[in-house]
C-alpha positions as CSV (number, residue, x, y, z in Angstrom):
1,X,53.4,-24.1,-120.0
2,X,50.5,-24.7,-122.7
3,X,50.2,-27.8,-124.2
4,X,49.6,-26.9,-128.1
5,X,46.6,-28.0,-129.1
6,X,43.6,-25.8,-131.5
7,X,41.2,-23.9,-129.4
8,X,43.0,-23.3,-126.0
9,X,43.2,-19.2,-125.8
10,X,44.5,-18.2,-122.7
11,X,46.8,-19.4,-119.4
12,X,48.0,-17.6,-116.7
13,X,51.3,-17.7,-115.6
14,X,54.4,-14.9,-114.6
15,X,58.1,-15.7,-114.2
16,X,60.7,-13.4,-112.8
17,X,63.5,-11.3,-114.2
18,X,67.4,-13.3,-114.0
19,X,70.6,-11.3,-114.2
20,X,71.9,-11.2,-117.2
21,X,75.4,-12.5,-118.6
22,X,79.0,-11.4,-117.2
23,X,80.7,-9.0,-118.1
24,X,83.0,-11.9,-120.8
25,X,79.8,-12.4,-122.4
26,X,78.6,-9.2,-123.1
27,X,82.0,-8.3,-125.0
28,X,81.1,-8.2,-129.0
29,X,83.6,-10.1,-131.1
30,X,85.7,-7.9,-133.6
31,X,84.2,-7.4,-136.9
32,X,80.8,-8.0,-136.9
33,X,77.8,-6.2,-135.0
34,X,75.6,-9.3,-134.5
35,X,73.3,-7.6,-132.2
36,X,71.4,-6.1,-135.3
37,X,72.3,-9.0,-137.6
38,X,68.3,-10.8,-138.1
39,X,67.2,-13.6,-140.7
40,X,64.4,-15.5,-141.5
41,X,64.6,-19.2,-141.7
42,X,62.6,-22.1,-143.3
43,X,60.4,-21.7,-139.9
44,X,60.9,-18.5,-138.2
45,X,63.2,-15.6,-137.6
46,X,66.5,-15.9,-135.8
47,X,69.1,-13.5,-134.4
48,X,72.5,-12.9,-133.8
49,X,75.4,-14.6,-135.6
50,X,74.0,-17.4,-138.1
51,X,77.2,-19.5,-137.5
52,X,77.4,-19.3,-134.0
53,X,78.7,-22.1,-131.5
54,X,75.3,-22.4,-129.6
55,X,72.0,-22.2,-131.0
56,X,68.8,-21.6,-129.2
57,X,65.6,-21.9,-130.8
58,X,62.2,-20.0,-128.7
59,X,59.2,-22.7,-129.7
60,X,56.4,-20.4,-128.9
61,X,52.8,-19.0,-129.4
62,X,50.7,-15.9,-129.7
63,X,48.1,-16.9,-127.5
64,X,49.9,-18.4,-124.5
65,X,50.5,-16.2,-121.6
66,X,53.7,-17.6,-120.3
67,X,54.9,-16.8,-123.9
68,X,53.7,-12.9,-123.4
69,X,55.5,-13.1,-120.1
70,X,59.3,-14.5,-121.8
71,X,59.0,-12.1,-124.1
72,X,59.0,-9.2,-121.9
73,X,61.5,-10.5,-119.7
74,X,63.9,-13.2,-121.7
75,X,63.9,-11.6,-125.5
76,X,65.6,-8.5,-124.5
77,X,68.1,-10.4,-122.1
78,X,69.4,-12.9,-124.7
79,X,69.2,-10.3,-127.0
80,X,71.2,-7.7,-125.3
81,X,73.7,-10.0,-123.2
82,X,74.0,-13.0,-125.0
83,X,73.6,-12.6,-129.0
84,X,76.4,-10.0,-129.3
85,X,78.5,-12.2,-128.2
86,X,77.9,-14.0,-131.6
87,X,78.4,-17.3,-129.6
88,X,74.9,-17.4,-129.3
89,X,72.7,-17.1,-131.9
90,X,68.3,-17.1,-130.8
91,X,65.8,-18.1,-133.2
92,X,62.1,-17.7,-132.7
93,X,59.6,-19.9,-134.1
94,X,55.8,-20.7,-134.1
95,X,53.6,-23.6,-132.8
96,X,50.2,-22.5,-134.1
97,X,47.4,-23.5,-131.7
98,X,44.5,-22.2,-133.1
99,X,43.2,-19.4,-135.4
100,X,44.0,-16.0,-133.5
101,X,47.6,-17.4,-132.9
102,X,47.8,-18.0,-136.9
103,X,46.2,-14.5,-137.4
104,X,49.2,-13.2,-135.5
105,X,51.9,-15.1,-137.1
106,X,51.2,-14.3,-139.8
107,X,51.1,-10.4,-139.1
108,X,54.7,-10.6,-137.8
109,X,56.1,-11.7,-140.3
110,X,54.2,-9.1,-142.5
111,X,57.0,-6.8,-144.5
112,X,60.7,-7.5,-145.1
113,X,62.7,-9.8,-142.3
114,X,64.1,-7.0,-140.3
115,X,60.3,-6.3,-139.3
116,X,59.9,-8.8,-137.6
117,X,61.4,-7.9,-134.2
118,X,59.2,-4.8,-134.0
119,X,56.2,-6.8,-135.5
120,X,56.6,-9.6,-132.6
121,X,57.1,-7.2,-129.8
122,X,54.0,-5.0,-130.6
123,X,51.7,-7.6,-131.0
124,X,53.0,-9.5,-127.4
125,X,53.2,-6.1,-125.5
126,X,49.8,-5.4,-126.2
127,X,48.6,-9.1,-125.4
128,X,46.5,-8.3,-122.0
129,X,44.7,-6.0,-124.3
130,X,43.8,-8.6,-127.1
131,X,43.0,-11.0,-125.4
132,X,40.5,-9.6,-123.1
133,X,39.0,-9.2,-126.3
134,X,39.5,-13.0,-127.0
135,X,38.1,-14.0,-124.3
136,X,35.0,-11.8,-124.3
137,X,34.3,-12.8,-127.6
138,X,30.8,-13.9,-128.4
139,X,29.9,-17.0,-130.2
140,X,28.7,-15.2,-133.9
141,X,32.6,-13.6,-133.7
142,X,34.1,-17.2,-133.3
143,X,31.9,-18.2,-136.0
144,X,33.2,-15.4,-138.4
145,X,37.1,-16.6,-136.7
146,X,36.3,-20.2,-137.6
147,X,34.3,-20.2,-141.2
148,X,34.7,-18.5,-144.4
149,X,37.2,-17.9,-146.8
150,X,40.7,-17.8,-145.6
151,X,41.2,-13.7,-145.6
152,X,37.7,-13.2,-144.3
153,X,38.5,-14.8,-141.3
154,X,41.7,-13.4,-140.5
155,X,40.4,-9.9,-141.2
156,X,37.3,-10.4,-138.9
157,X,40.3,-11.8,-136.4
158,X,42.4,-8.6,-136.9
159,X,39.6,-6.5,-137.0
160,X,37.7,-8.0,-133.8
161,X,41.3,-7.7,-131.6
162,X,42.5,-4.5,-132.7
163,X,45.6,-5.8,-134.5
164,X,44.3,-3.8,-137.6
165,X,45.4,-0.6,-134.9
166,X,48.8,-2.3,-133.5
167,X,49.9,-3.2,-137.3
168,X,49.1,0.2,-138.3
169,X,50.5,1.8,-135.5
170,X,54.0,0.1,-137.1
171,X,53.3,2.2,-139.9
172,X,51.5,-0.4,-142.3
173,X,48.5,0.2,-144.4
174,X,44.9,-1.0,-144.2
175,X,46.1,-2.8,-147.8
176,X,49.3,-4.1,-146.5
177,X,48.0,-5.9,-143.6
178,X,45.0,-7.4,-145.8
179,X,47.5,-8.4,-148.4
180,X,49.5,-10.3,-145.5
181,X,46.3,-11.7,-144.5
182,X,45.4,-13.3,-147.3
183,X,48.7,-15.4,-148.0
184,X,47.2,-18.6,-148.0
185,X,50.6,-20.0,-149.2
186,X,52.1,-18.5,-145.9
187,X,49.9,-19.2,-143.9
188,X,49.8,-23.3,-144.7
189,X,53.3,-23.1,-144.6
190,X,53.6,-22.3,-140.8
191,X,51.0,-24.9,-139.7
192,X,53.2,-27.8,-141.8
193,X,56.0,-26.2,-140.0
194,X,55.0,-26.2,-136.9
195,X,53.3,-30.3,-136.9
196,X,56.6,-30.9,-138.6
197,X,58.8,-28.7,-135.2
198,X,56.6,-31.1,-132.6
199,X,56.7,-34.4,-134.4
200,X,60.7,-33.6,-134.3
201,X,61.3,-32.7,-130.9
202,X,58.2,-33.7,-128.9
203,X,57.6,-30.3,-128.0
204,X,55.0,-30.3,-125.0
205,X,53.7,-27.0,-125.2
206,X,54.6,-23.3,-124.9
207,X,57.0,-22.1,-124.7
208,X,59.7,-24.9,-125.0
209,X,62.9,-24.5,-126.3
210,X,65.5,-26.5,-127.8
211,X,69.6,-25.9,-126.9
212,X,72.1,-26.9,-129.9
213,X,69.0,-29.5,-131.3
214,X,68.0,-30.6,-127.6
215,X,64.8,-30.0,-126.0
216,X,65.4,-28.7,-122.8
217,X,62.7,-30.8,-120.8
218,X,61.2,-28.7,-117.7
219,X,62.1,-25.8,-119.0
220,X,59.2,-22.6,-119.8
221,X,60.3,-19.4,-118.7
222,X,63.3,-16.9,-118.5
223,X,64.7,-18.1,-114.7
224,X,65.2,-21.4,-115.8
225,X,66.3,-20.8,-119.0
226,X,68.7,-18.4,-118.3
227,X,70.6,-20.7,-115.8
228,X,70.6,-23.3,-118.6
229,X,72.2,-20.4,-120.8
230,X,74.7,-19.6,-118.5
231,X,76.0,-23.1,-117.7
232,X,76.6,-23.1,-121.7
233,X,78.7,-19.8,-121.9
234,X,80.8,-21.0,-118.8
235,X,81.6,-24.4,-120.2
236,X,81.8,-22.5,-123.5
């Protein structure tokens, strides 16, 4: 886990693949195909069935490591055993720690809602990658990250990491991503958001995640969450 605080740009960390649900949970209710069913909320993106029973909520960051590692291995579980269920729905949302993580945010949510899944999984597959470049950064590029106007940094950000490449590899244009760049409005919006998520559920670090409005305390990667998930569809 990462505590959230500006500045910190990297943690190492790895957590292993669980089983997913039984064979009860991975029957779709009549009706409705909530696998492909996707919203955005007043703080993130969520998926699955917006009414459903149990609600999980992914607190999470673009520069945190363990955050890459869950999304390889826990976003497709819950995605594919538990949300077509639609007795779960999963709900992803941002604790911005510092002004790479922002850049990113603010690129997945770039486009219309349904984007976003595609947007979030191309930017954390590709986070080795990035962040090498974070990390080798020199100090005139953290200068250019950390001063200027509000789409000049972002675009030396994006343009410094390669995200300029993994947005437009989506199929976005040089315009569109500088245009997503530069909303200022957005972009304040998910920092008040996300000192608003912490002050409200004394969220540690990253990943945490909250269980039908509970933190689940000692809880930061797939193995543990998915044995807290399952507990839930058995008593369920």
């Amino acid at each position: 886990m990462k505590t959230a605080v500006m500045g910190a740009f990297a943690l190492t960390g790895a957590g292993a693949l669980a089983l997913a649900a039984n064979a009860q949970d991975r029957m779709i209710l009549p009706g409705a195909n909530w696998a492909t069913m996707q919203d955005e909320t007043e703080g993130g993106h969520r998926f699955g069935n917006p009414e459903a029973k149990v609600k999980l909520v992914e607190f999470m960051s673009y520069t945190c490591s363990l955050c890459a590692t869950f999304a390889r291995q826990g976003d497709s579980a819950i995605r594919l055993a538990y949300v077509p269920t639609g007795r779960i729905s999963y709900e992803i949302r941002h604790l911005i720690r510092d002004p790479v993580d922002l850049t990113a945010a603010l690129l997945t949510h770039c486009g219309e809602p349904q984007k976003f899944a595609g947007n979030h999984e191309a930017i954390m597959y590709r986070y080795e990658d990035w962040m090498a470049k974070v990390q080798k950064s020199t100090q005139a590029q953290r200068s250019r990250w950390q001063f200027g106007s509000h789409s000049a940094r972002f675009q030396a950000i994006a343009s410094d990491l390669d995200f300029y490449d993994i947005m437009q590899g989506r199929g976005y244009t040089r315009s569109q991503i500088d245009a997503c760049l530069s909303d200022e409005a957005k972009a304040q919006a998910m920092a008040e958001q996300s000192a608003a998520d912490i002050a409200k559920y004394g969220l540690p670090g990253t990943p945490s995640f909250v269980l039908d409005g509970e933190l689940l305390e000692g809880t930061h990667n797939w193995p543990a969450l998915e044995k807290r998930l399952s507990s839930v569809v058995i008593a369920d």
